[in-house]
Kinemage of the C-alpha trace (Angstrom):
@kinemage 1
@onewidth
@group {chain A} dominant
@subgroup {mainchain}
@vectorlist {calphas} color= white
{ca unk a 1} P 127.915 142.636 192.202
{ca unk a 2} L 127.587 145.684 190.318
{ca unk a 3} L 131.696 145.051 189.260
{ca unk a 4} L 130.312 141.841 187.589
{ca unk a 5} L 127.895 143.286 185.603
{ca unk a 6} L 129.988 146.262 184.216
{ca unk a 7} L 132.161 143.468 183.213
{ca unk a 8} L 129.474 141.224 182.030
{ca unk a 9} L 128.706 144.400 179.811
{ca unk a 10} L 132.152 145.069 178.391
{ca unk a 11} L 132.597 141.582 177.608
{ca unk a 12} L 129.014 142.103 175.186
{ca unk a 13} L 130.121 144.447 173.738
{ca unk a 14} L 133.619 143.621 173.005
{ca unk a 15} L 131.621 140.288 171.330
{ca unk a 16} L 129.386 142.694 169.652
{ca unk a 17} L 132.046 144.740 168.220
{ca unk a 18} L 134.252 141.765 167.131
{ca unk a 19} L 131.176 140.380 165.235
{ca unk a 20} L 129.961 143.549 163.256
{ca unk a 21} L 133.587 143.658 162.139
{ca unk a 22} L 134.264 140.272 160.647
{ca unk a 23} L 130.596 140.043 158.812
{ca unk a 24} L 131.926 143.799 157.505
{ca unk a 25} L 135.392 142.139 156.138
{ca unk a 26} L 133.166 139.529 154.107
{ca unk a 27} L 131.145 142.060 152.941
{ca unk a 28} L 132.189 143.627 149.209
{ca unk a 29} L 132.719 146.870 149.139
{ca unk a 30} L 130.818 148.942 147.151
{ca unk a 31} L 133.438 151.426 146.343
{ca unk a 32} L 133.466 152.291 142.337
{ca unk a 33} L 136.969 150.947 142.279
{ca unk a 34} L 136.525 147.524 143.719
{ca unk a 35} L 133.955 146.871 141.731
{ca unk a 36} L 136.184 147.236 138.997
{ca unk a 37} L 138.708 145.289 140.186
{ca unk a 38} L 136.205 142.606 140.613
{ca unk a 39} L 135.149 142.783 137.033
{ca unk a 40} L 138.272 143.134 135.658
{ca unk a 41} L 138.922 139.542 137.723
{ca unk a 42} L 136.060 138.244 136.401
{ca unk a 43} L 137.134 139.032 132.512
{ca unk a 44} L 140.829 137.776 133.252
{ca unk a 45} L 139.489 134.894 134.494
{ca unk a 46} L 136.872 133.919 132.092
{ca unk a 47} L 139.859 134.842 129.541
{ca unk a 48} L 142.199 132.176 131.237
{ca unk a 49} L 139.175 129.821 131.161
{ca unk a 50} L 138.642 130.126 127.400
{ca unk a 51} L 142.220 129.728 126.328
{ca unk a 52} L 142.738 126.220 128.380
{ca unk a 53} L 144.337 124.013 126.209
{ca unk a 54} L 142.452 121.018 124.469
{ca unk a 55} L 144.200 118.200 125.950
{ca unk a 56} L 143.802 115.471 128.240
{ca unk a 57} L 143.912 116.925 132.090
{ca unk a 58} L 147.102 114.772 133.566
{ca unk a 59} L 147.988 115.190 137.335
{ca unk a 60} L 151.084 116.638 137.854
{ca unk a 61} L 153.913 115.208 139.680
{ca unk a 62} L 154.902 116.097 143.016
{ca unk a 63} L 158.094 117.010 142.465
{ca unk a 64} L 157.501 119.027 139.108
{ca unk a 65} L 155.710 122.426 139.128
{ca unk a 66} L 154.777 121.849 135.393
{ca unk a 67} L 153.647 119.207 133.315
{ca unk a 68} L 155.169 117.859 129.976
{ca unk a 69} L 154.224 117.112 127.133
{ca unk a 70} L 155.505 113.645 126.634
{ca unk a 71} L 153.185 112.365 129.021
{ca unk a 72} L 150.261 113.894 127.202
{ca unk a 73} L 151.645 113.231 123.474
{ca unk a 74} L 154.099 110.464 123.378
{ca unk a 75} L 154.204 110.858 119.329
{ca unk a 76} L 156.806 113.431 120.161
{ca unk a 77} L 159.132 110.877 120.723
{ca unk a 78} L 158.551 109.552 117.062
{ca unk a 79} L 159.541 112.611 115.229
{ca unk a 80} L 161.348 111.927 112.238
{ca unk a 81} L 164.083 113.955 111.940
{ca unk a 82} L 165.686 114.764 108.290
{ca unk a 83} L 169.347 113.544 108.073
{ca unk a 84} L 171.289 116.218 107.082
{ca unk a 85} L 175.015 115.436 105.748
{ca unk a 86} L 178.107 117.521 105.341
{ca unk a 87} L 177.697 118.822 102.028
{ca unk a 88} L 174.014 120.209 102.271
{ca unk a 89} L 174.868 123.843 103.665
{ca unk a 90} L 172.455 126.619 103.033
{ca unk a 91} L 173.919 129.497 101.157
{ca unk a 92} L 175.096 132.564 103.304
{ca unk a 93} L 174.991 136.426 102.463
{ca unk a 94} L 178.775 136.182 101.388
{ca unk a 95} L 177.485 133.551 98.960
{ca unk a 96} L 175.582 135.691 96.564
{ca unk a 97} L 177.190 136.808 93.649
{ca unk a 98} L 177.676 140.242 92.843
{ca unk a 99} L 175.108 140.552 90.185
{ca unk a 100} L 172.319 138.750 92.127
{ca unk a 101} L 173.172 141.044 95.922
{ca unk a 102} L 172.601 144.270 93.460
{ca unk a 103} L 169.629 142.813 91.859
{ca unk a 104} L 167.931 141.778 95.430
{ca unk a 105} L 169.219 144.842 97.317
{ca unk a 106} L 167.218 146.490 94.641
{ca unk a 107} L 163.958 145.370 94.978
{ca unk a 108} L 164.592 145.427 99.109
{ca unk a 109} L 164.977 149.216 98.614
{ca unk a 110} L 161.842 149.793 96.705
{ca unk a 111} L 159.382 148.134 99.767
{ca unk a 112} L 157.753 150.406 102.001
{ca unk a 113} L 159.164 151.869 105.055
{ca unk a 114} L 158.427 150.792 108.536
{ca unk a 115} L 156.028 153.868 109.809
{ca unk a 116} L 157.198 155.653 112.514
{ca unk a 117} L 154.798 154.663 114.894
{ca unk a 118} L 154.922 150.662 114.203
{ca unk a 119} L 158.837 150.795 114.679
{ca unk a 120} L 158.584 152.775 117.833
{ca unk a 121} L 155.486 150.058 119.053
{ca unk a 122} L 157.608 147.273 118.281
{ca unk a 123} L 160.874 148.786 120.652
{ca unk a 124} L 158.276 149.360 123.277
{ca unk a 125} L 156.980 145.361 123.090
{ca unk a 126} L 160.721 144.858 123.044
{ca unk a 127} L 161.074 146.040 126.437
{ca unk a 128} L 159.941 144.424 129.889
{ca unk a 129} L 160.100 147.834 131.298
{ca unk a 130} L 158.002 149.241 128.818
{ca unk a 131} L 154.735 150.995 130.535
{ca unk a 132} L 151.299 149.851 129.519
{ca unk a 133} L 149.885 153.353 129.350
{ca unk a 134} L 152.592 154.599 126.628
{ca unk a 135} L 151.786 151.432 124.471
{ca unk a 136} L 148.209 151.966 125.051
{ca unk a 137} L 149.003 155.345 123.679
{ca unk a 138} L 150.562 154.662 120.900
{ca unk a 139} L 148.062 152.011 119.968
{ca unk a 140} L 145.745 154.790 120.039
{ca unk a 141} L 147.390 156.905 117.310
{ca unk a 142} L 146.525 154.131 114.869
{ca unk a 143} L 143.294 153.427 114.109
{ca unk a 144} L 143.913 150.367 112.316
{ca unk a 145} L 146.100 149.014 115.329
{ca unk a 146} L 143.428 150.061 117.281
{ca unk a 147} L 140.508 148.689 115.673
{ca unk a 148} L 142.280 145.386 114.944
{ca unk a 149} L 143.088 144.790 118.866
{ca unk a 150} L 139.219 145.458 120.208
{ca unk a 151} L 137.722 143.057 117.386
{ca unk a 152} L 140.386 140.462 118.226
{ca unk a 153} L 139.017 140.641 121.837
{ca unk a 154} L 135.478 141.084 121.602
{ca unk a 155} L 135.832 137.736 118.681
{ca unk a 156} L 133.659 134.931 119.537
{ca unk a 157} L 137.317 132.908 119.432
{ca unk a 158} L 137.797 134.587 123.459
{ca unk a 159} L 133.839 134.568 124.276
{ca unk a 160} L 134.362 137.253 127.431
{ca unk a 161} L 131.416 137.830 128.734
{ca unk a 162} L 131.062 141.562 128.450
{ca unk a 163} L 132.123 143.772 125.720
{ca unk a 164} L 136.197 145.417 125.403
{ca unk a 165} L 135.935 148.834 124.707
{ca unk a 166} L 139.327 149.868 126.199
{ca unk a 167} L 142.045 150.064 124.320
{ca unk a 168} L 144.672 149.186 127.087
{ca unk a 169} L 142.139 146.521 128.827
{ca unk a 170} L 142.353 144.607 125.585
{ca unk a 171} L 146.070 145.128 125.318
{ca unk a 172} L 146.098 143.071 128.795
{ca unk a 173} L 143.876 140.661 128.249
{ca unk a 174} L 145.583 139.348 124.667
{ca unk a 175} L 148.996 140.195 126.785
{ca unk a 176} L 152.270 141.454 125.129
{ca unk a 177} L 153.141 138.349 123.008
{ca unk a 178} L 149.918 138.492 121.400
{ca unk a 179} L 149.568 142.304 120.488
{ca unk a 180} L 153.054 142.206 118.749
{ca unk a 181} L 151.611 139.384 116.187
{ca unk a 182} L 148.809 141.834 115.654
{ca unk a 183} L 151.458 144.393 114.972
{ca unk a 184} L 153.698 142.252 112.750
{ca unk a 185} L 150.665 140.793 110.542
{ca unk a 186} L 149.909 144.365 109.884
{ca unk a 187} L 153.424 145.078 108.903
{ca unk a 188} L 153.360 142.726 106.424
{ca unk a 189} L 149.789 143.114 105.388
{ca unk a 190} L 151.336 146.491 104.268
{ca unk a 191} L 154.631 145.720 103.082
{ca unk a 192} L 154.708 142.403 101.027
{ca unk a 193} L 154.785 143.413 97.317
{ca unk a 194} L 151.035 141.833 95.206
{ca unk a 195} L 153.306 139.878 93.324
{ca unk a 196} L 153.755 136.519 95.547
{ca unk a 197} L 152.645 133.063 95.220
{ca unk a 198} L 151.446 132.313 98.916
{ca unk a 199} L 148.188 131.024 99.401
{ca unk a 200} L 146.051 132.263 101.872
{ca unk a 201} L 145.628 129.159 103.836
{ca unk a 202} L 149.806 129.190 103.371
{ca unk a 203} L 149.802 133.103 104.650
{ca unk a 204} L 147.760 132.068 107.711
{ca unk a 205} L 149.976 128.929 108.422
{ca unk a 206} L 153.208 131.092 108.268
{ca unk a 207} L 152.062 133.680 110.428
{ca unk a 208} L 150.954 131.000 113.127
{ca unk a 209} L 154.131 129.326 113.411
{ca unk a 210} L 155.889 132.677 113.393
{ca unk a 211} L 153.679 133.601 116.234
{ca unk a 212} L 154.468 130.075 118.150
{ca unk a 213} L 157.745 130.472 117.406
{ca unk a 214} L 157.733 133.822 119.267
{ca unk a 215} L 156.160 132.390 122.515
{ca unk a 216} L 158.643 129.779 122.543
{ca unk a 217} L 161.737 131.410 122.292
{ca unk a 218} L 160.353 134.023 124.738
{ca unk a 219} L 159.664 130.884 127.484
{ca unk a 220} L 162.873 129.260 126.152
{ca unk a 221} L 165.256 132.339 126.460
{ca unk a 222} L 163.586 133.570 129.963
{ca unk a 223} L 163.426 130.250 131.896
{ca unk a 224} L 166.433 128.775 130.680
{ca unk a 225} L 168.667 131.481 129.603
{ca unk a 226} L 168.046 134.078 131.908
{ca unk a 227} L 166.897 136.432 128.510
{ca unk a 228} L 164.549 138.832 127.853
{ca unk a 229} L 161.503 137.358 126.848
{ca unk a 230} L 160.355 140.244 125.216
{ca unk a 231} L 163.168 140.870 122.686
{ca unk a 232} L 163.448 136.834 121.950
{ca unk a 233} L 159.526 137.041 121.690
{ca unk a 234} L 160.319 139.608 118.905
{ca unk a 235} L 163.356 138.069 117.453
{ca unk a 236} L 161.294 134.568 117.114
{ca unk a 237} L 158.099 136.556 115.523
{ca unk a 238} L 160.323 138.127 112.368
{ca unk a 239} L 162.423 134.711 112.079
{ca unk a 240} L 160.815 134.273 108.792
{ca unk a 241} L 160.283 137.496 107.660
{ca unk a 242} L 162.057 136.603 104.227
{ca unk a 243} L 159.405 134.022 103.380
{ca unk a 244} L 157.003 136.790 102.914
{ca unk a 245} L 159.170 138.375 99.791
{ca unk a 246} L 160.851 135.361 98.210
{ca unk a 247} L 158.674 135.033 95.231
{ca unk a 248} L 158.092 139.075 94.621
{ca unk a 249} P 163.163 139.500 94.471
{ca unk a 250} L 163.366 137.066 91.820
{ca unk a 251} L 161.526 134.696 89.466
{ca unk a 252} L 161.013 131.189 90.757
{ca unk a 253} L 161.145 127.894 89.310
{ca unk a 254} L 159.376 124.925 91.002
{ca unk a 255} L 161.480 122.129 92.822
{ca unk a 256} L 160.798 118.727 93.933
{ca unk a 257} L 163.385 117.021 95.600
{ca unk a 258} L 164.010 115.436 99.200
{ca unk a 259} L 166.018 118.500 100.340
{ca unk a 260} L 165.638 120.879 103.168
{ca unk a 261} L 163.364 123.430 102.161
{ca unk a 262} L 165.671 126.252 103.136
{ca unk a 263} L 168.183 124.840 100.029
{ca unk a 264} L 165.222 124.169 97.663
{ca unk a 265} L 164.600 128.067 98.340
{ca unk a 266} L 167.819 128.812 97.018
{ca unk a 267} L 167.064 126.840 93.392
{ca unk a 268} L 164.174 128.092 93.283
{ca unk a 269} L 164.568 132.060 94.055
{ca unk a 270} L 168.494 132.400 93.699
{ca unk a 271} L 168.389 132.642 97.898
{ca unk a 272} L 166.810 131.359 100.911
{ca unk a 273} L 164.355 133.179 103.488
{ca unk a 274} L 167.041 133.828 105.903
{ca unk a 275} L 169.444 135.712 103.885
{ca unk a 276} L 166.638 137.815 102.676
{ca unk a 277} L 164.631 138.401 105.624
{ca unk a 278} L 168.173 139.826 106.896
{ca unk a 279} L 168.366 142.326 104.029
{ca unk a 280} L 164.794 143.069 104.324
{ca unk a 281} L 164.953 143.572 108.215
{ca unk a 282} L 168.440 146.136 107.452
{ca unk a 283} L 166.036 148.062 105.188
{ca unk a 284} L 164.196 148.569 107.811
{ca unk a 285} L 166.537 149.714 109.866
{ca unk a 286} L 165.508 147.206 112.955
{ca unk a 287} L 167.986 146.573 115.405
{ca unk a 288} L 171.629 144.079 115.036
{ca unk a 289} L 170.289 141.840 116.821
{ca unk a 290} L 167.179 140.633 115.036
{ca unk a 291} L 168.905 141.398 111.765
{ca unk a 292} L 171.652 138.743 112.844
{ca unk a 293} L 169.704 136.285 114.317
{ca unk a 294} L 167.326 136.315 111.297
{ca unk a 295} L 170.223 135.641 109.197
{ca unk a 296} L 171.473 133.065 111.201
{ca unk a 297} L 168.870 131.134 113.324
{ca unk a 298} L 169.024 127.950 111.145
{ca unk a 299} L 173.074 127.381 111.407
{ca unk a 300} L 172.789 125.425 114.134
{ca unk a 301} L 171.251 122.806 112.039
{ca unk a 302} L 174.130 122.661 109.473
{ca unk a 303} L 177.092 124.924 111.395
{ca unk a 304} L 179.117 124.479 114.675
{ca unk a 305} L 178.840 127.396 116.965
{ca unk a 306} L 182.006 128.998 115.822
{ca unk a 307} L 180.397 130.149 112.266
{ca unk a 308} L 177.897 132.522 114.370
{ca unk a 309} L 179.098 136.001 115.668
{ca unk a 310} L 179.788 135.033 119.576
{ca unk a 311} L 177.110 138.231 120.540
{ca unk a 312} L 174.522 136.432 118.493
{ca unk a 313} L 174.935 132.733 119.410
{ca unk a 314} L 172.508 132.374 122.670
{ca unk a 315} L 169.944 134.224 120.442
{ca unk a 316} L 170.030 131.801 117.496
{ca unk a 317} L 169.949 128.627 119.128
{ca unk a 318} L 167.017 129.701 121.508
{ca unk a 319} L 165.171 130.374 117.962
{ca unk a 320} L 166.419 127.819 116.093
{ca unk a 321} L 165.304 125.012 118.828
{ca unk a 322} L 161.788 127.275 118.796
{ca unk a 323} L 161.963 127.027 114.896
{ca unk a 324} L 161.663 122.956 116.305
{ca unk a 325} L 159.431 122.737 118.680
{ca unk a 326} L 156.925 124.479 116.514
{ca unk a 327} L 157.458 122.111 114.262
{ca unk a 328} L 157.254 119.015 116.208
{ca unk a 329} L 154.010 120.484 117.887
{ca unk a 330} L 152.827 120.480 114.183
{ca unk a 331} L 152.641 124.464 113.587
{ca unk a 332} L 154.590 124.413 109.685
{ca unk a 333} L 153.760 125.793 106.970
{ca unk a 334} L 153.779 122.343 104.652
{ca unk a 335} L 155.487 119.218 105.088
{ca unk a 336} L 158.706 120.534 105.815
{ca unk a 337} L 161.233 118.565 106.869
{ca unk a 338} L 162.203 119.313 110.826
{ca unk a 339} L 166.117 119.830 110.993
{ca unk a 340} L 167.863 118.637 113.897
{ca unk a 341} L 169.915 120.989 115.849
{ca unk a 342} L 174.182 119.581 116.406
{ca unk a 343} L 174.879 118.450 119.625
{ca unk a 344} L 177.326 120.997 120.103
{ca unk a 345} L 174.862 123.700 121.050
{ca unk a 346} L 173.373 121.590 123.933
{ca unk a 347} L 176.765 121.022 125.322
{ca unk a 348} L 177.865 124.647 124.774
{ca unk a 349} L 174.861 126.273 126.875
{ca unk a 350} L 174.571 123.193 128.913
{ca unk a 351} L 171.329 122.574 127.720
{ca unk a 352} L 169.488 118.881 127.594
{ca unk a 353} L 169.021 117.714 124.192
{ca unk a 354} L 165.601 116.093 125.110
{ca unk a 355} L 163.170 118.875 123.921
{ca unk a 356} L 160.365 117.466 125.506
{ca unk a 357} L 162.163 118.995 128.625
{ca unk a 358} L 160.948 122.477 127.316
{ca unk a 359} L 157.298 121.972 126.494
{ca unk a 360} L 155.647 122.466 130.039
{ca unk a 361} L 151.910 123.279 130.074
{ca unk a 362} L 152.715 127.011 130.590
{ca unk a 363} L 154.124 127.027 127.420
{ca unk a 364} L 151.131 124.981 125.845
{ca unk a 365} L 148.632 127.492 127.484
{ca unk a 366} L 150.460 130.976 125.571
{ca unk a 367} L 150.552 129.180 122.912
{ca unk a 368} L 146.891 128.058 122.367
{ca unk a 369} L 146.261 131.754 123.120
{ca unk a 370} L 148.834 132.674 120.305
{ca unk a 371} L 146.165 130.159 118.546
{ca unk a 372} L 143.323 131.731 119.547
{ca unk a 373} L 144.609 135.501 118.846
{ca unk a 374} L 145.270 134.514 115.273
{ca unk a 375} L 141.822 132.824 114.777
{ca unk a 376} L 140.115 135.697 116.018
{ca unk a 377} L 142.313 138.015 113.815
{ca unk a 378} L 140.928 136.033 110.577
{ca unk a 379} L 138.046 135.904 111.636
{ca unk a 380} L 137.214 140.068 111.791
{ca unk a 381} L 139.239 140.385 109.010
């Protein structure tokens, strides 16, 4: 008898034991660090709340982890595309005459200089290994970077519910993509010449498809290409670079005709964007590979593959097909017309030609936060 009851009595206990442990497993700890973990959560979430693209919700299918946009938009299937025949060819940097090179070289030289700190921030972006504490450290050197990043934050655009006063927490919230537009709209802020003829309305436009451009060819040249996002999400940012400093190299006269806006450029200013945001990038002294693929990312609109250095070619088509989707998702700068891309490039990198294929809601989410980001920047500003 007495057996049974010690038994009875370990058997209470064990219960006992086994209960007080699971009600202390759903109970938060009250640790200083999980609580800001928790918070943290909550701000990341209510971040990934605000930035939810405004479109219709459509179920996704089984068999497809993302949805496209065809089924939401099925205007994309309209696009008009401009028919481009053999004899309209942009003009390439071989193409300028003597006179004209030393005349635009020139002016190139006499723009500011990339500061030290911006071109060493803009390598560190570049790179997926890149740790968040040395950018957060370097963002911290410049007050201006600084300031710029915690207003874009704490904007009513993001709505978070408490207020960003860490550098490096707002770094992760806006994410990479988004601090490298902040980065490259100062650059410019500081570097285009008073003399130009864009518009602010026209400014702001340029530096949103710029900044859509960027999250596409980061999506494009990760999930199809195998790529770095980070160094495509660069490479797509400064594809335009040149339009910023067209008007301030040479005199411009205005055109109106039917013709691709990249060879109305070169009536107009003696050259088009892409052979001067080349020279522009040389000056400063940024890396090959966004030179190049700044001087090249609209041949494959006009040129077969073979015209573009072999080390560049992945590069330019992944920017050049961005270059279209922003476009077709309506990010341009006017009514440009949108260039189609020769089916040679598809076939080369075994690529489908359909480009809804490539707009997935993932990509639709960064890029309403790309949006968002550049609201909130005007809007402190």
């Amino acid at each position: 008898m007495e057996i049974i009851i010690i038994m009875l009595s370990i058997i209470v206990v064990v219960l006992v034991m086994v209960f007080l442990f699971k009600n202390h497993k759903k109970t938060p700890s009250k640790h200083p660090s999980n609580l800001n973990r928790q918070n943290q959560k909550s701000i990341v979430n209510q971040s990934e709340r605000i930035i939810k693209i405004q479109v219709p919700h459509v179920a996704p299918d089984k068999n497809q982890s993302n949805i496209t946009y065809n089924k939401m938009h099925p205007s994309v299937r309209e696009t008009q595309y401009f028919n481009i025949t053999d004899h309209i060819l942009p003009a390439t940097l071989d193409d300028l005459n003597n006179e004209d090179k030393i005349i635009i070289e020139k002016k190139i030289s006499t723009l500011p200089k990339l500061p030290t700190t911006t071109i060493k921030l803009l390598g560190l972006l570049r790179n997926p290994e890149s740790n968040i504490n040395k950018i957060t450290s370097l963002v911290s050197t410049n007050p201006v970077f600084s300031g710029k990043i915690l207003q874009t934050v704490n904007s009513s655009y993001f709505n978070l519910p408490e207020k960003i006063t860490s550098v490096g927490r707002a770094i992760t919230l806006l994410g990479y993509n988004n601090v490298r537009a902040i980065v490259f709209r100062e650059t410019v802020d500081n570097t285009v010449p008073e003399k130009t003829n864009i518009e602010t309305d026209g400014y702001t436009k340029m530096w949103l498809h710029s900044a859509v451009v960027s999250v596409c060819s980061g999506h494009i040249g990760k999930t199809h290409f195998k790529l770095s996002e980070y160094e495509l999400a660069t490479i797509g940012l400064m594809h335009d670079i040149g339009k910023y400093f067209l008007s301030s190299l040479k005199d411009g006269i205005e055109i109106i005709s039917d013709i691709p806006s990249i060879i109305k450029e070169e009536h107009q200013y003696g050259i088009n964007h892409s052979v001067a945001g080349s020279l522009v990038a040389a000056n400063w002294k940024l890396p090959d590979t966004i030179i190049n693929c700044i001087e090249y990312h609209h041949y494959p609109s006009f040129f077969t593959p073979d015209k573009i250095p072999e080390q560049y070619g992945k590069q330019c088509f992944i920017v050049c097909l961005s270059d279209l989707l922003a476009h077709v998702l309506g990010y341009n700068v006017q009514s440009e017309q949108i260039l189609p891309i020769k089916d040679e490039y598809f076939k080369l990198y075994g690529i489908e030609k359909d480009i809804q294929t490539f707009i997935t809601d993932d990509l639709l989410k960064n890029i309403e936060k790309s949006n968002l980001t550049v609201k909130s920047y005007i809007d402190v500003i």
